[in-house]
C-alpha positions as CSV (number, residue, x, y, z in Angstrom):
1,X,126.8,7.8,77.5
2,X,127.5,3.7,78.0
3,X,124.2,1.8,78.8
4,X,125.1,-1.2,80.7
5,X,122.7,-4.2,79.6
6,X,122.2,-7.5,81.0
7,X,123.3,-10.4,78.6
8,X,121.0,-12.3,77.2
9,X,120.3,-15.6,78.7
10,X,121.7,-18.5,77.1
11,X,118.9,-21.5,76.4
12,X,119.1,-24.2,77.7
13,X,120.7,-27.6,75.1
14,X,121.4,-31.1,76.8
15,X,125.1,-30.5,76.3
16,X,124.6,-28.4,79.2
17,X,123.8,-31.6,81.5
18,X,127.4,-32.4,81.6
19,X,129.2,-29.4,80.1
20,X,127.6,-26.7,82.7
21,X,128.8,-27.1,86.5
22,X,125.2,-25.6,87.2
23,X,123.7,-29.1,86.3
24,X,126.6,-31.5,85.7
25,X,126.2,-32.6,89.8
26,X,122.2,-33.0,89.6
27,X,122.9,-35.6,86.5
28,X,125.6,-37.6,88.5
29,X,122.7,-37.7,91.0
30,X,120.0,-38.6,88.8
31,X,121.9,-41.4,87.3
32,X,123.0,-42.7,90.5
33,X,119.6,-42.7,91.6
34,X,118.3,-44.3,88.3
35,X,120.6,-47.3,89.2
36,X,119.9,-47.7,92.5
37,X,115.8,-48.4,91.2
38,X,117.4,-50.8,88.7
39,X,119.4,-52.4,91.2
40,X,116.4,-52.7,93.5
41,X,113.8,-53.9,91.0
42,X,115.9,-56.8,90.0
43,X,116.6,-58.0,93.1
44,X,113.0,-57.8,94.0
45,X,112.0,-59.6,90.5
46,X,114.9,-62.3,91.1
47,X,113.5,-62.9,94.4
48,X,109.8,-63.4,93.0
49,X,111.1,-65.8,90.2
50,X,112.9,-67.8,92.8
51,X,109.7,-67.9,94.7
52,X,107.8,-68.9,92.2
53,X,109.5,-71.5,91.4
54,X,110.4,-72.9,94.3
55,X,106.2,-73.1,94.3
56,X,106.0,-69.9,97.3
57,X,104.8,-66.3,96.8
58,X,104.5,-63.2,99.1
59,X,101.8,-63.4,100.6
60,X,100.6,-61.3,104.1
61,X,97.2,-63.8,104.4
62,X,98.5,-65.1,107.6
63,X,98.2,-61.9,109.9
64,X,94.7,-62.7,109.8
65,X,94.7,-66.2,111.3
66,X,94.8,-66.5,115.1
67,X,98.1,-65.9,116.7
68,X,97.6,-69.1,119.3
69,X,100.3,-67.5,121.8
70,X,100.0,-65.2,125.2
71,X,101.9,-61.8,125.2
72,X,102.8,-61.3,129.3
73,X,103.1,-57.3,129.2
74,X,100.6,-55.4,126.7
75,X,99.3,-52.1,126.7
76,X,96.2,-52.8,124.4
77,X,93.3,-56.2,125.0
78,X,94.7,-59.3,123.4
79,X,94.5,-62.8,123.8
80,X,95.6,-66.1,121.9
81,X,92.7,-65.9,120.0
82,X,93.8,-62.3,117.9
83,X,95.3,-62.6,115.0
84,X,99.3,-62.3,114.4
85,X,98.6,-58.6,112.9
86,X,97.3,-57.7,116.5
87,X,100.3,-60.0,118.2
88,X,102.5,-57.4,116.2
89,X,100.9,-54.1,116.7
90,X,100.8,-55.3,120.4
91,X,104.8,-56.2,120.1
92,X,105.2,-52.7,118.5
93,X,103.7,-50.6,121.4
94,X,106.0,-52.7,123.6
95,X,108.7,-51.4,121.6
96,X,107.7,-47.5,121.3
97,X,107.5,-48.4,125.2
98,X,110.6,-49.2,126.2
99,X,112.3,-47.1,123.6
100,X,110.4,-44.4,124.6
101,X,111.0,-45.3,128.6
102,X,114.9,-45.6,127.9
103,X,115.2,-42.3,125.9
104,X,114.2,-40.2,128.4
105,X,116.2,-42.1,131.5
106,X,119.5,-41.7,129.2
107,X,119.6,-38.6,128.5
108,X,118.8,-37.7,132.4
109,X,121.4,-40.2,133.1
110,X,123.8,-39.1,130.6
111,X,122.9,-35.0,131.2
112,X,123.9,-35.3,135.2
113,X,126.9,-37.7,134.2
114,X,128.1,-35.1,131.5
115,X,128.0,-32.4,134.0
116,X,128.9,-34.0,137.0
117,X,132.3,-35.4,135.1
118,X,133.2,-31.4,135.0
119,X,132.9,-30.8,138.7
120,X,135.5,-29.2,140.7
121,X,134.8,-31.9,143.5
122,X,137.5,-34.9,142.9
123,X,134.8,-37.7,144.1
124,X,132.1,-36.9,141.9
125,X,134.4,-36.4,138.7
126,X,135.8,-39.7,139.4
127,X,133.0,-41.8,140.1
128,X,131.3,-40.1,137.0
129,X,134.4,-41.2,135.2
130,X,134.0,-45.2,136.5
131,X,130.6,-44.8,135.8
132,X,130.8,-44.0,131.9
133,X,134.1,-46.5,131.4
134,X,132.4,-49.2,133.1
135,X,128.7,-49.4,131.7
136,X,130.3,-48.0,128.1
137,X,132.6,-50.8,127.6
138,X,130.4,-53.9,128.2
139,X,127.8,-54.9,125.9
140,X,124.5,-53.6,126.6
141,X,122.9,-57.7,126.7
142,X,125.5,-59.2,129.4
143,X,123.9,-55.3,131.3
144,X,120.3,-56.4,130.2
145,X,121.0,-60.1,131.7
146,X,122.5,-59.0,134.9
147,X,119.8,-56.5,135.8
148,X,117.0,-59.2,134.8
149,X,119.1,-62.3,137.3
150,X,119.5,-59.3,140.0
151,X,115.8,-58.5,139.7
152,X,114.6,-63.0,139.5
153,X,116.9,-63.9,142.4
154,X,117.3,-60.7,144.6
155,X,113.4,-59.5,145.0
156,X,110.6,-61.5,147.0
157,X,108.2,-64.3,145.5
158,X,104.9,-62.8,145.6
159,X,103.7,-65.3,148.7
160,X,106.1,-64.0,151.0
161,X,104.0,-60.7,151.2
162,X,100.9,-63.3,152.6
163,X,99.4,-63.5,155.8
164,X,100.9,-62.5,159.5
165,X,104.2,-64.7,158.7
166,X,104.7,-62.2,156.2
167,X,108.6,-61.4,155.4
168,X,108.1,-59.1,152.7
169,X,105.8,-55.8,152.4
170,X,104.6,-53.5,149.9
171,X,105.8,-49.9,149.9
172,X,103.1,-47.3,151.3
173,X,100.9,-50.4,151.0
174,X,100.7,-49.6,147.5
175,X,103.6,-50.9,145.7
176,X,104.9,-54.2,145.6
177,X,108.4,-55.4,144.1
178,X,108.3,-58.9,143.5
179,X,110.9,-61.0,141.0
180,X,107.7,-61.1,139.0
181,X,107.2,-57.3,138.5
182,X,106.4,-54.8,140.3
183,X,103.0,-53.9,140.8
184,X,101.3,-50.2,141.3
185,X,98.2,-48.7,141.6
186,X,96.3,-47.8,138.0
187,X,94.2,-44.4,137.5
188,X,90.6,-45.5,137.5
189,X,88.4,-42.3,135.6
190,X,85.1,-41.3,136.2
191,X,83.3,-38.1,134.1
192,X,85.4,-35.4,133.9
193,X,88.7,-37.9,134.4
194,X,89.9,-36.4,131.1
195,X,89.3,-32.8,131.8
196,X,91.9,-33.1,134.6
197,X,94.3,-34.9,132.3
198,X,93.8,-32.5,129.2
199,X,94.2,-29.7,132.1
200,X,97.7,-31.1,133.1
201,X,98.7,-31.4,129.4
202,X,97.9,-27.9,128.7
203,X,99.7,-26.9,132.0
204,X,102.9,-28.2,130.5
205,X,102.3,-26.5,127.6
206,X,102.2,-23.1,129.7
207,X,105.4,-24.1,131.6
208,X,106.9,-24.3,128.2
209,X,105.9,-20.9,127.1
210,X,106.7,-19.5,130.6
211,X,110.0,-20.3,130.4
212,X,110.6,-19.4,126.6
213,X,109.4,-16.0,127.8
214,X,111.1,-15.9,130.9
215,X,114.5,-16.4,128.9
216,X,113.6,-14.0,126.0
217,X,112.8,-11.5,128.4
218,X,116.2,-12.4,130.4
219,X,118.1,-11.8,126.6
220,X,115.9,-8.6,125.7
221,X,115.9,-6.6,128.9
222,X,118.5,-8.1,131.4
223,X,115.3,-8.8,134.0
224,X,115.5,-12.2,135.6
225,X,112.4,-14.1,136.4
226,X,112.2,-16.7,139.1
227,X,112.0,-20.2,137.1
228,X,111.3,-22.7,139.2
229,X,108.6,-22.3,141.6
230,X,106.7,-20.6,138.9
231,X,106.7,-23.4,137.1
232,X,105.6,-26.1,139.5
233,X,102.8,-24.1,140.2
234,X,101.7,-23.5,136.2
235,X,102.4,-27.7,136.6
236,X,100.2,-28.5,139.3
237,X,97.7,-25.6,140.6
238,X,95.4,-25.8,137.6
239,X,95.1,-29.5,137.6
240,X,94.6,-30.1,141.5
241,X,92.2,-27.3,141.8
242,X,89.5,-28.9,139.0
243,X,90.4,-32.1,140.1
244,X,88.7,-31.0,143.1
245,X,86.2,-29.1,141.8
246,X,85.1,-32.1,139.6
247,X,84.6,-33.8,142.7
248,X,87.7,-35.9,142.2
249,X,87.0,-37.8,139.2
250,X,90.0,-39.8,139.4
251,X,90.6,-43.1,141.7
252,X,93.1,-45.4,142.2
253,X,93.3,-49.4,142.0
254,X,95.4,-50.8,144.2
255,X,97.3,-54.2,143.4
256,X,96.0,-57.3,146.3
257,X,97.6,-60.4,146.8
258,X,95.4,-63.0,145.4
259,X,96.0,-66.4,145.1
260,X,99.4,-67.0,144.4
261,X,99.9,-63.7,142.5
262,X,99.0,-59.7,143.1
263,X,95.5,-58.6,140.7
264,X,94.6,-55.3,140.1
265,X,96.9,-52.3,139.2
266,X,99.3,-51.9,136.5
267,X,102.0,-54.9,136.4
268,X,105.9,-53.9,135.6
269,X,107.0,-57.2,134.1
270,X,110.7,-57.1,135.6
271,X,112.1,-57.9,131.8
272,X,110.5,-54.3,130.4
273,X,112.4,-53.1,133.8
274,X,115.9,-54.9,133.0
275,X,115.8,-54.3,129.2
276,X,114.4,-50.3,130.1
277,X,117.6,-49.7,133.0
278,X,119.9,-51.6,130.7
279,X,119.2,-49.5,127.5
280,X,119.4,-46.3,129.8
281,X,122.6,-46.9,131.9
282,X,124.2,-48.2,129.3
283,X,123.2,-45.5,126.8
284,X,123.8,-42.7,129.3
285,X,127.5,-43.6,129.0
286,X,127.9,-42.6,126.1
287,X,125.4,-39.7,126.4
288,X,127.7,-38.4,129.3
289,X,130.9,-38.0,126.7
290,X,128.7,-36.5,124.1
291,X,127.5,-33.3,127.1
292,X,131.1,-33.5,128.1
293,X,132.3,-32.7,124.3
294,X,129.9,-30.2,123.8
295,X,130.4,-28.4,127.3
296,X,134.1,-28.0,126.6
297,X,133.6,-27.0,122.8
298,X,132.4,-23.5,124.8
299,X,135.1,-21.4,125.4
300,X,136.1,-21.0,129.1
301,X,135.5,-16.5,128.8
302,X,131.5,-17.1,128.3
303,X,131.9,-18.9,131.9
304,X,133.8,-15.7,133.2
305,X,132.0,-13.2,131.4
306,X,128.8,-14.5,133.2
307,X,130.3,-15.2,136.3
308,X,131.6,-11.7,136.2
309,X,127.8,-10.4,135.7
310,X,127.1,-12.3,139.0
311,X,125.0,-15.5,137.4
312,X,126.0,-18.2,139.7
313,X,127.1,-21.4,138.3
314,X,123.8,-23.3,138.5
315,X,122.2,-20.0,136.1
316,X,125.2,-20.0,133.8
317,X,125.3,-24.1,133.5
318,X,121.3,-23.7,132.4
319,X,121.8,-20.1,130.4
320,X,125.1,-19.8,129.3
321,X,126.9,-23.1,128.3
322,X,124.3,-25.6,127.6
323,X,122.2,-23.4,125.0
324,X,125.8,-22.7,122.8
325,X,126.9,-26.7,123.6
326,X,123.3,-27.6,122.5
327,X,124.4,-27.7,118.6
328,X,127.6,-29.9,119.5
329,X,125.6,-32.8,121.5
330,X,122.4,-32.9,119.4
331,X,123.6,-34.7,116.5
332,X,125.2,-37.1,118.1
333,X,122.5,-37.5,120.6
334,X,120.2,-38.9,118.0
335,X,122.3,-41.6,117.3
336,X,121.9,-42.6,120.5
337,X,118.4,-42.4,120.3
338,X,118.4,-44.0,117.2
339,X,120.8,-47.1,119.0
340,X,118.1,-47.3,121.6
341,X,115.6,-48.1,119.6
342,X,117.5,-50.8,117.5
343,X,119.1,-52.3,120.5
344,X,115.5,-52.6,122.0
345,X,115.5,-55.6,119.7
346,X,118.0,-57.6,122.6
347,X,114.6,-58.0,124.7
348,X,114.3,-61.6,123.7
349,X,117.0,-62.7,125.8
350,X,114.8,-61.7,129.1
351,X,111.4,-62.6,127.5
352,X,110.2,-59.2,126.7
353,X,107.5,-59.6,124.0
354,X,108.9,-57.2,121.6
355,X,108.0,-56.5,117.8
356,X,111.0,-59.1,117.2
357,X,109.9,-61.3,119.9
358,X,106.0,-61.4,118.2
359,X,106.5,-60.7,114.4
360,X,110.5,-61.9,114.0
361,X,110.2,-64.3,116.7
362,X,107.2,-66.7,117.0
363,X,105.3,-65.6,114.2
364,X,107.8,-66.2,111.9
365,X,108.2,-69.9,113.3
366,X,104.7,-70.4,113.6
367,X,103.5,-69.5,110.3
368,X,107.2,-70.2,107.9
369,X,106.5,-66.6,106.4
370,X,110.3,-65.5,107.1
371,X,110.8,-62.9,104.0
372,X,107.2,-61.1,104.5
373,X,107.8,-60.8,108.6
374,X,111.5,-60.1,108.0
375,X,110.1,-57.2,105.4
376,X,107.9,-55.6,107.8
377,X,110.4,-55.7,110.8
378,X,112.7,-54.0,108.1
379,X,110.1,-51.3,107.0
380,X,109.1,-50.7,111.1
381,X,112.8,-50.0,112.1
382,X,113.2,-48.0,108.9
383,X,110.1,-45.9,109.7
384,X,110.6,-45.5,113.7
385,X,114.6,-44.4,112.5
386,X,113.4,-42.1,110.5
387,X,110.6,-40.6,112.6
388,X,113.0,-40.1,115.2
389,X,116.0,-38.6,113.3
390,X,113.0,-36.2,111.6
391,X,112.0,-34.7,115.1
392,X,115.3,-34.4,116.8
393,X,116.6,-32.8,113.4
394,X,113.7,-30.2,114.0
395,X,114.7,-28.8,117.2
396,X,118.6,-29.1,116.0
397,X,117.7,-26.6,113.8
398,X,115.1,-24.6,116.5
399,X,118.0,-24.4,118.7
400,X,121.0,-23.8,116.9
401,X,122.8,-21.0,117.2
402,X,121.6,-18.1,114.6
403,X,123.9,-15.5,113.1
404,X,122.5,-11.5,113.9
């Protein structure tokens, strides 16, 4: 009888490195790497020789000393007194705002638009079709500029909402759209304000599950839940009813004409709204094609096979084709994102107090520290890029498709 053995393992000699295919590709790799490092470490030492003798140094010091300038829309306290470091983290939440803000309105934008380019009805494909070519093929400033003159020129000074004379009101007397902003009411909270909140959040969180199990159960069984109503009451019941039983620990501040400007409320500057609709219309455009792609990637037989089971088209649109078309518009969806937040940067043509309007912008000119601001604007886009390509490459791979 034959006894079939293993063969002995060969050891391991550096020949191997470039002889054996197993790790010929991970020294190509490793050298490659190596000379990026050297690459990068003598630029870096050429650039602190050049320094130093040109009698400068790196030196971050400066985001200590008082900033000396007014930021118009903030989300944290800050005045000209705080120092450039809080100018900057103020100029970086204004950024994570708007990119944030303009995310979200794309992809609605560009979701309906994809769609809506597919309908049957001759209008709507066609004006879906103007839409994308239009906003797609001009540059997203002239957009930003436009919006922002509409906005300055179009909408009422804040005086005309004074007095009997008035020729201007505010909407539900709680809203006001003047060419300097638009002004709304802000949450006021008393105890228990954050139970309510921390009660909505988790309600999301059970919509979210809700519907997962609605659809696995849909998949498993065949039995279809209702969605919707089901899932405004998960949103709102539990929230309303302890916000009443709290006793209503949340008020509103209304915005009132004082002076020669509204006080109190939340103020819209109308450049976060121009550079915010800009970003998102013109965005959306290019959202639109990437749905549209992806929609017509699914074959045309998963439409009839559901439509043959009786799903209407609404069900098989939300069940059927946008689940499989997910993995076609997803990666180039984070591109977009990822153009969002760089083209953010433009809102220093309307005055928007970005992180290049406060740390690239007057910072820089204030204090002459060009390489260390131009260094930390480098390593803040790098980081935010990479955050948000992280994320969106984490429910790529959550909802791809999966092989049985």
């Amino acid at each position: 009888m034959t006894t079939m053995t293993d063969p002995p393992q060969e050891s391991f000699r550096l020949s191997m490195l470039l002889n054996d295919t197993r790790y010929r590709s991970y020294t190509f790799q490793f050298i490659a790497l190596m000379a990026v490092v050297a690459l990068i470490a003598y630029l870096g030492s050429n650039l602190v020789q050049n320094l130093r003798a040109a009698g400068l140094n790196i030196s971050y010091q400066f985001l200590g000393e008082p900033s000396g300038y007014d930021i118009n829309q903030r989300l944290i306290e800050y005045d000209s007194q705080s120092s450039h470091w809080r100018a900057s983290v103020v100029g970086i939440l204004n950024t994570l705002l708007v990119a944030f803000l303009a995310c979200v309105t794309a992809t609605i934008f560009g979701v309906a638009a994809g769609v809506l380019r597919l309908s049957k009805n001759w209008l709507v494909r066609k004006l879906m079709a103007v839409y994308v070519e239009a906003f797609r093929n001009v540059p997203v400033l002239i957009w930003i500029i436009i919006i922002f003159t509409v906005m300055t020129a179009v909408l009422p000074a804040p005086r005309a909402f004074r007095g009997d004379d008035a020729t201007a009101s505010m909407l539900f007397d709680a809203v006001a759209f003047t060419n300097r902003g638009v002004f709304i009411p802000s949450p006021i909270l008393a105890s228990g304000g954050w139970i309510v909140i921390l009660t909505f959040l988790a309600s999301i969180v059970g919509v979210i599950f809700y519907r997962r199990y609605a659809t696995k159960l849909l998949y498993d069984t065949g039995r279809l839940l209702p969605m919707f109503w089901p899932s405004v009451g998960i949103l709102f019941l539990p929230s309303i009813l302890i916000f009443f039983i709290l006793g209503q620990p949340i008020s509103l501040e209304y915005p009132e004409l004082k002076g020669f400007n509204f006080q109190g409320g939340w103020t819209i500057r109308g450049s976060l709204i121009a550079l915010w609709f800009a970003l998102a219309i013109y965005t959306g455009a290019f959202i639109a094609e990437n749905v549209r792609a992806g929609i017509q990637a699914i074959s045309k037989g998963q439409t009839e096979a559901a439509a043959s089971l009786g799903l209407r088209p609404g069900r098989i649109m939300n069940l059927v084709i946008l689940p499989q078309a997910l993995r076609v518009i997803i990666p180039p969806l984070i591109s977009q994102y990822l153009n969002i937040t760089k083209n953010s940067s433009l809102a220093i043509a309307v005055g928007y107090m970005d992180i290049t309007g406060t740390l690239g912008g007057i910072t820089l000119n204030q204090t002459g520290r060009a390489i260390e601001a131009v260094l930390l604007l480098m390593l803040f886009y790098l980081v935010i890029s990479l955050s948000i390509s992280a994320v969106m490459n984490i429910y790529n791979n959550a909802v791809k498709l999966k092989e049985r």
